[in-house]
C-alpha positions as CSV (number, residue, x, y, z in Angstrom):
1,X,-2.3,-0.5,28.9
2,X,-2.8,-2.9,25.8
3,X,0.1,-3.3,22.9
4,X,-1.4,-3.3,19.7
5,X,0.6,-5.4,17.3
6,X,-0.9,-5.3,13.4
7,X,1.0,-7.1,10.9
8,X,0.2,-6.2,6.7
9,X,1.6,-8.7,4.8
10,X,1.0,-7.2,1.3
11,X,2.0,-8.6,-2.3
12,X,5.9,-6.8,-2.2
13,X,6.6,-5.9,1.4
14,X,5.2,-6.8,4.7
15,X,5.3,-4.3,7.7
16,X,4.5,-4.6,11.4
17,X,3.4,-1.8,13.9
18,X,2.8,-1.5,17.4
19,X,1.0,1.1,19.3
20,X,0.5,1.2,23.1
21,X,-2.9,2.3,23.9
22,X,-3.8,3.1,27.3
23,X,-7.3,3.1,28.9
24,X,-8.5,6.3,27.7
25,X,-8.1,5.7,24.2
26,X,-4.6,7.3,24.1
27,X,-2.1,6.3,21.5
28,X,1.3,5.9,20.9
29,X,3.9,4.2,17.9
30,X,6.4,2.3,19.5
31,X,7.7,0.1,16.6
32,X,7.6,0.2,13.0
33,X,8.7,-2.1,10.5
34,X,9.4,-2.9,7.1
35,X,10.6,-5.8,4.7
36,X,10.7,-6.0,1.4
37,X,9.3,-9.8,1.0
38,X,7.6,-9.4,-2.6
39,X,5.4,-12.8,-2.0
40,X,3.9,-12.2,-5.2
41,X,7.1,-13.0,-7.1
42,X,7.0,-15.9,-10.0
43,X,3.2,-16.5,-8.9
44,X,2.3,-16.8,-12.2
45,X,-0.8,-18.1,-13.8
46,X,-1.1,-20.7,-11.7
47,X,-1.0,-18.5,-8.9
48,X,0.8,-20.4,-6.5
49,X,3.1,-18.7,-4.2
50,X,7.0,-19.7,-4.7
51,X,9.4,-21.5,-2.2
52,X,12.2,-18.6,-2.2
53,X,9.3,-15.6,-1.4
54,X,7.6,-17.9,1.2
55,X,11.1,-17.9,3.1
56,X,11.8,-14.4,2.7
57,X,8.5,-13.7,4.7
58,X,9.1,-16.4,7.1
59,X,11.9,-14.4,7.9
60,X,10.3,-11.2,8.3
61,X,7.7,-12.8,10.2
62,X,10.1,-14.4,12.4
63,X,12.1,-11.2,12.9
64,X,8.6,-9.7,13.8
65,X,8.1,-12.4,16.4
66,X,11.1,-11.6,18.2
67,X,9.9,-8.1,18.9
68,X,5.9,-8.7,19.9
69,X,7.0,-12.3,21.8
70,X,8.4,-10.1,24.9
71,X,5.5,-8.0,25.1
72,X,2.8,-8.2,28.0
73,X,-1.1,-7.6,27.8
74,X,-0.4,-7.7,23.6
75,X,-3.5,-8.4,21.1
76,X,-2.1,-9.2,17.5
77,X,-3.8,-8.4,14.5
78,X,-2.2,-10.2,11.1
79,X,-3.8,-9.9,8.4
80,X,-2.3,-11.1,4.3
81,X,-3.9,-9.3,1.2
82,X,-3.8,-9.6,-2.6
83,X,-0.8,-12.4,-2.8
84,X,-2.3,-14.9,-0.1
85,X,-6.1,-14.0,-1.2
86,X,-5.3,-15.0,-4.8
87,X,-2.8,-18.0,-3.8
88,X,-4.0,-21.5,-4.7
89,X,-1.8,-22.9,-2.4
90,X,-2.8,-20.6,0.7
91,X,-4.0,-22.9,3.1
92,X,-0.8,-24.7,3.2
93,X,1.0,-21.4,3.5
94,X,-1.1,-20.5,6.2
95,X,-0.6,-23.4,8.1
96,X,3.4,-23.1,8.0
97,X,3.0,-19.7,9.9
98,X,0.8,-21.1,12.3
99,X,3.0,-23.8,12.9
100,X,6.3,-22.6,12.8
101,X,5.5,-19.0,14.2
102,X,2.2,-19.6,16.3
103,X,0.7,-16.8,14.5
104,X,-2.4,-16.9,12.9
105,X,-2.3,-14.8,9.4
106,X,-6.3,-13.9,9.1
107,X,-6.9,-13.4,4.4
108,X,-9.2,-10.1,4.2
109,X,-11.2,-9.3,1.4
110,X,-10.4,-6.2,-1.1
111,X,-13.5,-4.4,0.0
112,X,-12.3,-4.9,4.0
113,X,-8.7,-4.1,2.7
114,X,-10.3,-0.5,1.3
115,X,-11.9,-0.1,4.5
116,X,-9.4,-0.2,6.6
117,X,-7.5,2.4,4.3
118,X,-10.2,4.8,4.5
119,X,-10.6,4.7,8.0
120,X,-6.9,5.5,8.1
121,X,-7.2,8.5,5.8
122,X,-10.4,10.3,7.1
123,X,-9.3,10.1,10.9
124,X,-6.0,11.8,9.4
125,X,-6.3,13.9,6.5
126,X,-8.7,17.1,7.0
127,X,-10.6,15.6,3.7
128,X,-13.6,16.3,2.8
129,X,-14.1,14.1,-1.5
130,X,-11.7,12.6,-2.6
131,X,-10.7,9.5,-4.4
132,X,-8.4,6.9,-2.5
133,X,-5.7,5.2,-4.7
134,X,-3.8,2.7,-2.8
135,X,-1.2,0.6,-5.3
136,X,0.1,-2.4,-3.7
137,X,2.1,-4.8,-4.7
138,X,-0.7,-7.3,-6.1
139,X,-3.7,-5.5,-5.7
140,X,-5.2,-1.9,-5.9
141,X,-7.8,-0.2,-4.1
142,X,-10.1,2.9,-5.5
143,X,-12.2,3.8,-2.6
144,X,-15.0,7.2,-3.6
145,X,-15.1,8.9,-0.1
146,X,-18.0,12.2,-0.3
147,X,-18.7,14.2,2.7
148,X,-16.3,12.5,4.2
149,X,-18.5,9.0,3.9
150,X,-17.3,5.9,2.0
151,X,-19.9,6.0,-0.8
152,X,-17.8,3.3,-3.6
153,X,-14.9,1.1,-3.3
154,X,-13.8,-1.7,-5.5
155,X,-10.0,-4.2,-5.4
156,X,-8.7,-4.8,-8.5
157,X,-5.8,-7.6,-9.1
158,X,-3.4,-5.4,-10.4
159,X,-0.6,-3.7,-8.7
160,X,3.2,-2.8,-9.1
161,X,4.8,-6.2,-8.9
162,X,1.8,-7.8,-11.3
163,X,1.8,-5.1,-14.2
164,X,5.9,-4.7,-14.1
165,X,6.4,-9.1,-14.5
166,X,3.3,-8.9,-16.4
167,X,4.2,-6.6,-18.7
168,X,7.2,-4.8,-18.3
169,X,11.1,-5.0,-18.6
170,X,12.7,-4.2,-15.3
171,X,15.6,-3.0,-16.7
172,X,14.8,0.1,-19.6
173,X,11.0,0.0,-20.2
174,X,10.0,-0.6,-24.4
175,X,7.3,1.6,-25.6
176,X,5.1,-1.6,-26.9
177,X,5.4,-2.7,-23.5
178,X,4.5,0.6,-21.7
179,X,1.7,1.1,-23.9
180,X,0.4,-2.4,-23.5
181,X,0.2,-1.8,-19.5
182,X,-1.4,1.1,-19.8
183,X,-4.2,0.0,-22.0
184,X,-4.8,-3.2,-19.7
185,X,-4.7,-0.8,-16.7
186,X,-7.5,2.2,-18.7
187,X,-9.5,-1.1,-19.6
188,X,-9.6,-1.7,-15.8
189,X,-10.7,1.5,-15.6
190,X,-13.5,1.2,-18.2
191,X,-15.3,-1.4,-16.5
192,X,-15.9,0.9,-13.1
193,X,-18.9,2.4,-13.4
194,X,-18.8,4.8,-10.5
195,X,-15.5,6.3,-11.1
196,X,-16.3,9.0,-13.2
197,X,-18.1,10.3,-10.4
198,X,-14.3,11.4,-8.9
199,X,-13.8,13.3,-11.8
200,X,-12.0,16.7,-10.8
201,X,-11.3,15.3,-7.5
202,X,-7.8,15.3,-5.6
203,X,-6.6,11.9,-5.9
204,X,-5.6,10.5,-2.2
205,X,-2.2,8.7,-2.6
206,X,-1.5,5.2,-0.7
207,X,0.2,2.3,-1.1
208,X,4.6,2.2,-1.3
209,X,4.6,3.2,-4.8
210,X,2.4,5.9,-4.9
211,X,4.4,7.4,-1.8
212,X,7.5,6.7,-3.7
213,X,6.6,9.5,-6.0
214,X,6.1,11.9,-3.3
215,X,9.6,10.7,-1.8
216,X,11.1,11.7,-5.3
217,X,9.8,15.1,-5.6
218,X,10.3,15.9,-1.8
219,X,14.5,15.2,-2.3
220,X,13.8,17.4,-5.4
221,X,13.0,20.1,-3.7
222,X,15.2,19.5,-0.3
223,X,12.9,19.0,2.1
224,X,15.0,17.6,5.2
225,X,12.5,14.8,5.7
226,X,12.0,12.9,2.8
227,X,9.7,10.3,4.1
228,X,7.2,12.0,5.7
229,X,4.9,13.0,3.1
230,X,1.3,12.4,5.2
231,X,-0.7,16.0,4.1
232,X,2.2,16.2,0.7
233,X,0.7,17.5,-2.3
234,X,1.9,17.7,-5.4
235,X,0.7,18.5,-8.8
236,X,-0.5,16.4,-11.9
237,X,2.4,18.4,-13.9
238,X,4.9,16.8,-11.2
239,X,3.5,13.6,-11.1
240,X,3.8,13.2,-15.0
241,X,7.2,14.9,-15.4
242,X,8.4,12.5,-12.6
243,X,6.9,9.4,-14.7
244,X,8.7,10.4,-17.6
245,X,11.9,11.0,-16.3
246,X,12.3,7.6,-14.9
247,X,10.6,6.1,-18.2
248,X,14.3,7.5,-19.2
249,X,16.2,5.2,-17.2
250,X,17.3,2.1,-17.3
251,X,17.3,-0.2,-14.3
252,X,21.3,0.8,-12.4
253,X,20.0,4.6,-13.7
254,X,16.5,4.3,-11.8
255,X,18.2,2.9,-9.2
256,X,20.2,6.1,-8.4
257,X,17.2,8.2,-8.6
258,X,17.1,10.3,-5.1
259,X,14.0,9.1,-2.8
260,X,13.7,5.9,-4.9
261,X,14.7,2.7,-3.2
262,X,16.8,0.2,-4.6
263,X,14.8,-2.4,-4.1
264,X,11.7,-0.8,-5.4
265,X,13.0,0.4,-8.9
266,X,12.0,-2.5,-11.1
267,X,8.6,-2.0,-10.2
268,X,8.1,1.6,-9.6
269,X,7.2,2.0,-13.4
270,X,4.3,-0.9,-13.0
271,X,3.5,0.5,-9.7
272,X,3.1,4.5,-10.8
273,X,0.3,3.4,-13.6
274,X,-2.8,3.3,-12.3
275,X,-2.4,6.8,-10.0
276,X,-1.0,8.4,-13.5
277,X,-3.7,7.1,-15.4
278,X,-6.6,8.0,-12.3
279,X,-5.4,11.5,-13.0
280,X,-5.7,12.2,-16.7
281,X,-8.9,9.9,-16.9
282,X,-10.5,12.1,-14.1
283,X,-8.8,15.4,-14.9
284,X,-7.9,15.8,-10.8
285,X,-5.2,18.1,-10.8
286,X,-3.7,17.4,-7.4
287,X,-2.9,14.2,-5.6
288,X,-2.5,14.4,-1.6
289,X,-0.5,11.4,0.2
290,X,-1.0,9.4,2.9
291,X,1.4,7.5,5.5
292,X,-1.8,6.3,6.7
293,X,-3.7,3.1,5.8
294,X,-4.5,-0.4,6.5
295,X,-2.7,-0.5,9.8
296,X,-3.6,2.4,11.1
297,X,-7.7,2.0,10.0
298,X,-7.0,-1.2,12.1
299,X,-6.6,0.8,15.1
300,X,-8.9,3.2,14.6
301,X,-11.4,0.5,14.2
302,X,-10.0,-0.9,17.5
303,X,-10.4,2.2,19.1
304,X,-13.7,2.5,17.9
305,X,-14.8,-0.8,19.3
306,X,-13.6,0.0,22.4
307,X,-15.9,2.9,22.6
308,X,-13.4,5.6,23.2
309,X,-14.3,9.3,23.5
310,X,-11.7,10.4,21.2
311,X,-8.8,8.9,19.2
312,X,-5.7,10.7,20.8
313,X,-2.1,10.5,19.9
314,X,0.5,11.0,22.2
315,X,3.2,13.7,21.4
């Protein structure tokens, strides 16, 4: 019996899971966790990450630590995205973790980051096509999956945290200011030459943010559990009406909204973006979200590795 421990420290949060698998390739979620750390915060131009967010996730990580230190036959997997990969001071980072924590934080590309997400997805979701939109916190990922193959993927250095202190007011958003983002964010866009081959595609949903808006529409409607959305569609009606209502807000308002984390509304403008503007620049009609992604593609490549028969779940 092996305990798989992943740790995804992302731009705004940083989560750990860990799954017992047994020798047959069975599977089961013992822990899962989540801290808001937003490690991106104040990074600036410089791009250096600041003292008070490098605490915060020494915090998380330490909390983390108490929980996998206790474990027997354990294999950790940590892994930093957008904020450490763009950080000019990583290395030192990186070495505070290792020596304070004894935990060695491996920096993965975009294109492995989009991997893992859509290994996640297809062993999940009954897809078929479909475009993968995962908004983090620094960093996005568009990932083409056709016949159920990864055909294009490409990381772009924007996400909810960047575009909202980038661009945006966190307490009532200005209309200059929205339609600044938005142009910066189509530009983006432009400059991908393989996305218009998603057009009329269902947009795959990933990433806090983007599940956010499923959260929002679920308490809408009164569906018991709010935070399981993996299989939740929803329209690109909802998506936009949703958009515009918390345009209408300002910080303390957005802040009340049902399904909407505190902590997450001065960013859920920035962060909602790029999936609004995926949809009306491909005309896809639906988006479909996922609770799976970089963690779970990490076991799922695990399990691969290991050769397994199937990839099981335990009830």
């Amino acid at each position: 019996m092996k305990n798989l421990v992943v740790i995804d420290l992302g731009s705004n949060s940083c989560r750990m899971t860990i799954t017992q698998v047994d020798d047959h390739g069975h599977y089961k979620t013992l822990t899962e966790l989540k801290r808001y750390v937003r490690l991106s915060e104040n990074m600036g131009q410089e791009k250096e990450l600041q003292p008070a967010a490098i605490d915060r996730t020494m915090e998380a990580l330490t909390e983390f630590k108490t929980l996998y230190d206790p474990l027997k036959n354990k294999q950790i997997t940590a892994i930093a995205t957008a904020a450490v990969r763009q950080a000019t001071n990583q290395k030192a980072f990186l070495k505070r973790v290792k020596d304070e924590l004894d935990l060695t934080l491996t920096v993965i590309s975009g294109a492995a980051e989009a991997r893992y997400d859509y290994l996640g997805v297809v062993n999940t979701l009954p897809m078929v096509n479909g475009l993968l939109v995962d908004t983090g916190g620094g960093s996005s990922e568009l990932i083409l999956v056709q016949n159920q193959q990864l055909r294009h993927v490409v990381s772009i250095p924007l996400g909810s945290v960047t575009l909202s202190q980038n661009y945006l007011e966190s307490d009532k958003v200005q209309a200059d200011s929205l339609f600044n983002a938005m142009t910066f964010v189509n530009n983006v866009f432009n400059d991908i030459w393989w996305l218009r081959e998603a057009t009329n595609l269902p947009i795959i949903g990933l990433g806090g943010a983007n599940r956010t808006l499923a959260k929002i529409n679920r308490r809408k409607k009164n569906f018991l559990n709010v935070e399981d959305v993996h299989g939740y569609k929803l329209t690109a009606a909802d998506c936009y009406a949703t958009l515009t209502q918390l345009l209408g807000l300002d910080l303390e308002g957005r802040k009340k909204v049902p399904g909407l984390s505190k902590e997450r509304a001065d960013i859920i403008v920035g962060g909602l973006i790029p999936v609004i503007l995926l949809m009306r620049l491909l005309d896809s009609q639906q988006i479909i979200f996922s609770n799976a992604g970089l963690r779970d593609g990490i076991l799922f490549d695990y399990l691969n590795q290991q050769e397994f028969a199937g990839k099981n779940q335990d009830a």
